[in-house]
N, C-alpha and C positions, 0 to 999 in steps of 0.2 A: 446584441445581448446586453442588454443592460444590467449596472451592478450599481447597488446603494451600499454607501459603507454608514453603519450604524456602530456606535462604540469602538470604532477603531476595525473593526470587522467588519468586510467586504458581502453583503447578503440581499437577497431579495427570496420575497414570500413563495414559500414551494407548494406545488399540488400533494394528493395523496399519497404516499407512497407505502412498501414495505420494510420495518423495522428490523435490522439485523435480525434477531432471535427471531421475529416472525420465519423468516428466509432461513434461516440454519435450523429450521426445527420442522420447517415444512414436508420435508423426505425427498427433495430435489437434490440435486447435486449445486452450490452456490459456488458462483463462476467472480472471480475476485480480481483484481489490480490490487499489485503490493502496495506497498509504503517504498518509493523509491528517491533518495534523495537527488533533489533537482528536478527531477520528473513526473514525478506522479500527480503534477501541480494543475491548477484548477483546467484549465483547457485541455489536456489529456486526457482526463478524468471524464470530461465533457463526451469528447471522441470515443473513447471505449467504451460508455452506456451505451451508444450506438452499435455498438455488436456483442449483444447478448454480454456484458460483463451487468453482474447482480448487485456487485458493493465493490466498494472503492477506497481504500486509504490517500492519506495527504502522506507524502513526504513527511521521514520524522522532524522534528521540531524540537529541540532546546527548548524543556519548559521554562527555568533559569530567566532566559533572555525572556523570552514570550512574556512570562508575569512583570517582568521591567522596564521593558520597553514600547513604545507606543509603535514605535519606528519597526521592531522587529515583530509585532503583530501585523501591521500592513502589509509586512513582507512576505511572511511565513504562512499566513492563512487568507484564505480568499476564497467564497461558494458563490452561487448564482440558483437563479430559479432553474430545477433539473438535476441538482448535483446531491441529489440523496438517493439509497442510504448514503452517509459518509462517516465515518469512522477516521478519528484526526488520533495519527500517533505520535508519540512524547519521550523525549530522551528525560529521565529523572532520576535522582538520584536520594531523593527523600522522600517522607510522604506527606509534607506541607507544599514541595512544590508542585508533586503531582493534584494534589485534587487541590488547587489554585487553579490552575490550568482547566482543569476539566471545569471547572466553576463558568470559569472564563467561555468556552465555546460552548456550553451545555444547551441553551436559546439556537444553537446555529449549526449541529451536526444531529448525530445518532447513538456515539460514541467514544471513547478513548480508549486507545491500546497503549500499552507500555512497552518502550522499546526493551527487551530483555536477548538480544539477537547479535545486536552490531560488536564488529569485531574487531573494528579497526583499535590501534593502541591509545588516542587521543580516549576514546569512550571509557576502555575500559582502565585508563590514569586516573580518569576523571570517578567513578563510581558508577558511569552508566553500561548500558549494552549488557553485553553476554555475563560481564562484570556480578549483575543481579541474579543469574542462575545458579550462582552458589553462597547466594545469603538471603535465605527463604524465610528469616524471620522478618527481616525489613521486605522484602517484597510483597509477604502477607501483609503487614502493615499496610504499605503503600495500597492494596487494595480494598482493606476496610475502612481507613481515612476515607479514598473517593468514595467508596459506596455512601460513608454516613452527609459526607459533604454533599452530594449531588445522591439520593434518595430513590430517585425517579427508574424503577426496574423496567421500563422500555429503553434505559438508556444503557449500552453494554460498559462495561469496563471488562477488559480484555488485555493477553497478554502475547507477544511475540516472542518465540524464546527458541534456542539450538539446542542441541542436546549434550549432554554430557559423555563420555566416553564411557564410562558405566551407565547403561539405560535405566538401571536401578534407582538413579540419583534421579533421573528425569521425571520418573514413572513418581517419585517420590515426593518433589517439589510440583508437580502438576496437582496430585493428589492435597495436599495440603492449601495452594490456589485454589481449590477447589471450595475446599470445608472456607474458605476466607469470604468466597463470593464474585470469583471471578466467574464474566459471562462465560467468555469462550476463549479456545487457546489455539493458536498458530505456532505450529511446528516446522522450525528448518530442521530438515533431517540430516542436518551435517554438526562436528562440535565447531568449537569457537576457530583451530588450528585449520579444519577443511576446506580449501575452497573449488578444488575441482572437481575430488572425489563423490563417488556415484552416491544419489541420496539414499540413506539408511533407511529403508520402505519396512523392514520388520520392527525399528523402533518406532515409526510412524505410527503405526499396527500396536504395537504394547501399548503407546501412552492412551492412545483410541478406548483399548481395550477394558483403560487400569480408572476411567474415571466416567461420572454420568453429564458431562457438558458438552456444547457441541465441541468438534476439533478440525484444524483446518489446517491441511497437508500444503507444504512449501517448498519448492527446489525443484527444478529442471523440469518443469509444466513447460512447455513450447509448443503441444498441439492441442488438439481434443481430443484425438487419441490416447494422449498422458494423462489428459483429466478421468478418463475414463478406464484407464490401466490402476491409476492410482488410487479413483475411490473403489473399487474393486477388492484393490489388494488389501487395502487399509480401514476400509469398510468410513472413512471419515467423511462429515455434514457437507466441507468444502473444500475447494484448492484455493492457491494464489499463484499467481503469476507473475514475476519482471520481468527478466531477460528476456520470457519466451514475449510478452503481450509490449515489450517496446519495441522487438524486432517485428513482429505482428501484431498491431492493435485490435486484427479480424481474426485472431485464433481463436476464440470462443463460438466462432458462427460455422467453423470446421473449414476455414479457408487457409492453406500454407503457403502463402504468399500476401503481402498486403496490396491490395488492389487501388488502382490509380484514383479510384472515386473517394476510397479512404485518404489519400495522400491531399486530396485536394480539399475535403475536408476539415483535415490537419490545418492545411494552410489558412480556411476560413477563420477556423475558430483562435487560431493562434495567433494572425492579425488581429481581429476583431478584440481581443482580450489582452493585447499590449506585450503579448509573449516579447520575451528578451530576447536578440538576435541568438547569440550564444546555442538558451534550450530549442529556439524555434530551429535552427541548424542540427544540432545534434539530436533530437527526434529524427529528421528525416533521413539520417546520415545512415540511422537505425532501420528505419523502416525500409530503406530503399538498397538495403543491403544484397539481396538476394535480387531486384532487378535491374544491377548497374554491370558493366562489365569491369574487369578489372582500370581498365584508362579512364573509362567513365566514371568511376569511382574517384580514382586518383582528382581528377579535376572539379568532380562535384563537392569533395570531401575539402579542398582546397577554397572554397568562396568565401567572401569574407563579408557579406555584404547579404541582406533581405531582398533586394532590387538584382544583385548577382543571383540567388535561389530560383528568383520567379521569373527570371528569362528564359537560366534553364529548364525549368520547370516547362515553360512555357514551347520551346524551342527543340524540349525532345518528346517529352508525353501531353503535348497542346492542353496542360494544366493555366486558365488561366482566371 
């Protein structure tokens, strides 16, 4: 698979494809890969188009760094011929460096999402993440800068956001995103404090309810069957998926288990694209969860080495 890097951005000319709002507006159900950091990086991305996933985020990305360094663009974003829609998300914390950034990949994706989500404490010291769900004037801002800077209405600006413990405030800052010109919004149905508790499917449902863009249901997707429980409940354009689509990359095609041919797949496209030992290990670490036995595990989970991977690989499921 070949890749050209032009202006510091890793890209090659893509065929036709459909533009987010096309796909969220179609009446389908739109089958998504999160934003996951470390993961969600170009060869992943790759792999899940391969089983029914419709649109795909990057890993979020430090706009900050991004607009300043050369080094941390090469790093942080990478596409190839095939890897659209894509939709690149951005930690920000102002709205000179968000639509910088969006300036910046505007030529080489579909759109920008604003991280409004992460919950870790680094984010929200800093001004970013979940931090921005409760200062709805600068988030409006931040969305009509990008709008005026980058013009182009096939191009979405979008937001990822949790919800507040009063759904009132949610329902409330969605609503006024809205009147700003945000495309479309991604709901974790959990607040900033949740992280195990069961997702909040009637706020899902109210924000759905409370505004006219698309919206797109987030937290504990793992089958198709949840895709399908969910937009049901919630009546929303689309899901996303982590946990469930790293442990399953073929959960979108109705499969519960990732299959060897996916696995070897992985290994193609991860090679082929200079995957880091590290994520190229910790993918499969994921995916081969459910068909290692406990000792198996132990020992695979243990390698330390690309050449250690591919023997066993090779030596239990003749992956080669």
């Amino acid at each position: 698979m070949e890749i050209v890097t032009t202006d510091s951005v890793s890209i090659v000319e893509t065929p036709t494809w459909k533009r987010p709002l096309e796909l969220l507006n179609s009446g389908e159900t739109v089958k998504i890969c999160a934003p996951m950091v470390r993961y969600s990086k170009l060869a992943f991305r790759m792999l899940v188009r391969q089983y029914d996933c419709d649109l795909a985020f990057t890993p979020m990305i430090v706009s900050d760094s991004f607009i300043k360094s050369v080094r941390a663009r090469d790093s942080d974003f990478s596409t190839c011929k095939g890897d659209r829609p894509l939709i690149v998300q951005f930690a920000a914390n102002n709205s000179t460096d968000l639509a910088t950034a969006a300036e910046i990949v505007y030529p080489f994706s579909d759109g920008i999402d604003l991280n409004c989500g992460c919950p870790q404490k680094w984010a929200m010291a800093d001004g970013y993440g979940s931090s921005l769900i409760y200062k709805s004037e600068l988030l409006c801002d931040m969305i009509k800068q990008t709008r005026n800077r980058v013009p182009d209405t096939d191009f979405t600006v979008s937001i990822k956001i949790r919800i507040h413990p009063d759904i009132r405030q949610t329902v409330d800052l969605c609503q006024k995103a809205e009147q700003c010109g945000v495309s479309f919004i991604s709901v974790h149905g959990r607040t900033k404090d949740e992280r195990t508790n069961p997702v909040n499917i009637e706020a899902i449902r109210s924000i759905n309810d409370s505004v006219g863009i698309p919206v797109i249901a987030n937290g504990d997707i793992k089958t198709l069957q949840d895709v399908k429980h969910v937009v049901t409940e919630t009546g929303v354009n689309g899901v996303m998926a982590a946990r469930g689509i790293l442990t399953n990359p073929t959960m979108y095609t109705g499969s519960d288990v990732t299959s060897i041919q996916c696995i070897k797949q992985w290994c193609d496209l991860a090679l082929d694209l200079g995957t880091p030992f590290p994520i190229f290990h910790h993918h499969l670490i994921y995916m081969m969860e459910k068909l290692l036995c406990r000792s198996e595990r132990r020992i695979f989970n243990s390698l330390v080495s690309t050449t250690g991977v591919l023997e066993f690989l090779k030596d239990n499921y003749n992956i080669s």
